[in-house]
C-alpha positions, 0 to 999 in steps of 0.5 A: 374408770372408777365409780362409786355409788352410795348403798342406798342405790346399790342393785338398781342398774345404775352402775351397769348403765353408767359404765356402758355410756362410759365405755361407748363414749370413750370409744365413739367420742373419744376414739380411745383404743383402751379403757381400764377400770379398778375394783377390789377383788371383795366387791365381787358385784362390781367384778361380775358388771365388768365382766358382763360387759366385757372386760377382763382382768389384766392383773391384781395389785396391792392399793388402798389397803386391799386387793385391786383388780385392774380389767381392760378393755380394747375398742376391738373387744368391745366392737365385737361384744357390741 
């Protein structure tokens, strides 16, 4: 999962919302059992989101030129968070 939004939208909930429907589509919908999501370690915002709703970094990489941490979460997690 990947999202973007332009600054001018920044701070209204929107991300929270999107990623919280992406996440209850993929599990319900979609049966999937895992969902990752990428985000720089220097957005410290997108970070915080994802961990509020419940996913946890797995790893950091080095891609597009910046730190990347890789979060998961597993449809058994997010049964539990829910």
């Amino acid at each position: 999962m990947s999202y973007q939004f332009l600054p001018e939208h920044w701070g209204k909930g929107y991300a929270k919302e999107a990623v919280a429907a992406v996440l209850t589509y993929g599990f319900q919908k979609l049966e999937l059992q895992r969902i990752v999501a990428e985000t720089q370690v220097l957005n410290e915002r997108s970070s915080r989101l994802l961990e509020n709703l419940g996913m946890k970094v797995e790893e950091e990489v080095e891609r597009f030129g910046a730190r990347q941490e890789i979060y998961a979460l597993t449809k058994k997690e997010w049964l539990v968070s829910s």
